[in-house]
C-alpha positions, 0 to 999 in steps of 0.5 A: 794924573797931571804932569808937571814941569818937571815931567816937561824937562825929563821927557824932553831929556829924553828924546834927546833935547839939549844944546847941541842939536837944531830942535824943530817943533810941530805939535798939537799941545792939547793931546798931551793930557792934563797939566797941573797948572793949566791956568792962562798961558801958563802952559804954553810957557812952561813948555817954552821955559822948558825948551829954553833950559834944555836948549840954551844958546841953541836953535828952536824952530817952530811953525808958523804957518796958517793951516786954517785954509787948508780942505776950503775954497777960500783963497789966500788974503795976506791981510785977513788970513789969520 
């Protein structure tokens, strides 16, 4: 069965997600299932828009670092690591 939008908002509800906390994202989306309108980035920002809703004027952190050396030989190159 898919999950939706609003599954997205009460799941996030649930763990506590609102205004008044930091909320600090690190995950991996492809583990959560199906999603009902997995159609280009449709996705990605149903989560965002989810966030933003729940969230408001609050903080969102996210991670922004590179893992795609990580268990390589290949050293860090500011201009071509992606």
């Amino acid at each position: 069965m898919a999950f939706g939008y609003q599954d997205l908002l009460r799941a996030y509800r649930s763990i506590g997600v609102d205004g008044q906390r930091v909320v600090a994202l690190n995950t991996d989306l492809r583990w959560l299932g199906p999603y009902e309108n997995m159609t280009g980035q449709t996705y990605l920002q149903d989560h965002l828009r989810a966030l933003k809703e729940l969230i408001g004027d609050g903080t969102l952190v996210v991670l922004t670092a590179s893992t795609n050396l990580c268990n390589t030989d290949q050293p860090f190159d500011i201009e071509c690591t992606p």
